[in-house]
C-alpha positions as CSV (number, residue, x, y, z in Angstrom):
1,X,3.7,-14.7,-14.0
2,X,4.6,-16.3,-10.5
3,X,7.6,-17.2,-9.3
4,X,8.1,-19.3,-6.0
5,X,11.1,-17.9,-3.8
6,X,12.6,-21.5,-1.9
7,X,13.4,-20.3,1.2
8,X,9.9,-19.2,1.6
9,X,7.7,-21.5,-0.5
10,X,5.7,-18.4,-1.2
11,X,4.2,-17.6,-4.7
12,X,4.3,-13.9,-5.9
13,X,1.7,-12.7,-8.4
14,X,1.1,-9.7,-10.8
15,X,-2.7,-9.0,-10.4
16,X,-3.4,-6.3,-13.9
17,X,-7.0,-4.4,-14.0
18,X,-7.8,-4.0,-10.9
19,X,-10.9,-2.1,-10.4
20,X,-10.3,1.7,-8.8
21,X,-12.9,1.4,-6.4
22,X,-11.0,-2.1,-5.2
23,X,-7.6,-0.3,-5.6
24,X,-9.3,2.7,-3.4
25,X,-10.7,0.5,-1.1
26,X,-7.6,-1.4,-0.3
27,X,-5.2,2.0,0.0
28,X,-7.7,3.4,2.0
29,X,-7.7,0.3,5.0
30,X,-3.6,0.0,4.6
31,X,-3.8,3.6,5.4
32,X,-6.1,3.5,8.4
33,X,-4.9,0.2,9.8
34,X,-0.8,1.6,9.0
35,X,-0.3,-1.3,7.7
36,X,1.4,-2.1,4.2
37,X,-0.7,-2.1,0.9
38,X,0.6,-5.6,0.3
39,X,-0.3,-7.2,3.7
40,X,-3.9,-5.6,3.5
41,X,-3.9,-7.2,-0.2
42,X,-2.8,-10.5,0.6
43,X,-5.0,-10.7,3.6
44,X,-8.1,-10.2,1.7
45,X,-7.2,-12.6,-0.9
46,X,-6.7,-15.0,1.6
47,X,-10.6,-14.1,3.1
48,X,-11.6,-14.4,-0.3
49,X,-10.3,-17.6,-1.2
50,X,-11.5,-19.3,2.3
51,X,-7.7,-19.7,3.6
52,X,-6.5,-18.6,6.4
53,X,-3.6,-16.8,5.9
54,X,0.0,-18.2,7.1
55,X,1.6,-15.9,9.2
56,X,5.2,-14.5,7.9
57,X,8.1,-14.0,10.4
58,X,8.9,-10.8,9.2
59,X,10.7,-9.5,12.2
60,X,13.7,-9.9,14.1
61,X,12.7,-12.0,17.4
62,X,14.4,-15.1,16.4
63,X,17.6,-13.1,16.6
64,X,17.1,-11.5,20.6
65,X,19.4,-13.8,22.7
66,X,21.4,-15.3,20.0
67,X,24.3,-13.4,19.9
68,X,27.7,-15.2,20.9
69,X,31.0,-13.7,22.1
70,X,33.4,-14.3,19.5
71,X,36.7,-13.1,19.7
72,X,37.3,-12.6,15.7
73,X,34.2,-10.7,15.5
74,X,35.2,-8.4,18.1
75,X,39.0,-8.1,17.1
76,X,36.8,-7.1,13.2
77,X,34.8,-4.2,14.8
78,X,37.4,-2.5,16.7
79,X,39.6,-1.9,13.5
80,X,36.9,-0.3,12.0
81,X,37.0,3.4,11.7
82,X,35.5,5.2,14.7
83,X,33.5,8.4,14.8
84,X,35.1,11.6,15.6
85,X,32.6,13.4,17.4
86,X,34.2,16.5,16.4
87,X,33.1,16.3,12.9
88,X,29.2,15.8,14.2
89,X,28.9,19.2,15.8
């Protein structure tokens, strides 16, 4: 089954019967490289199908430098609740 997510335009997949000594060899280079089981995965389906793989923007950068002063915002956060450091110790 595959579903396309429209923000992304990316296609998900169910892969069944996979070989152990593929599943092995994949858990065993997420593990070494720390990186996650499905990156490692998508990666070498992307090597095996001649693509180069598109690269996600999975992190935050776009938000560093984007914040804005905004008066309602601010006037939010300080009604919220504060810590009472008393009850931390």
């Amino acid at each position: 089954m595959r579903r396309t997510h429209p923000e992304s335009q990316h296609t998900q997949h169910t892969v069944r019967r996979v070989p152990r000594s593929v599943d092995r060899a994949l858990r065993k280079l997420a593990s070494e490289s720390r990186r996650s089981l499905n990156d490692v995965t998508r990666e070498a389906l992307a090597r095996g199908a001649g693509v180069a793989l598109e690269q996600l923007n999975d992190d935050l950068e776009g938000f560093f430098g984007s914040w804005v002063e905004d008066a309602e915002v601010e006037r939010a956060l300080d009604e919220q609740p504060h810590i009472d450091a008393e009850l931390w110790k």
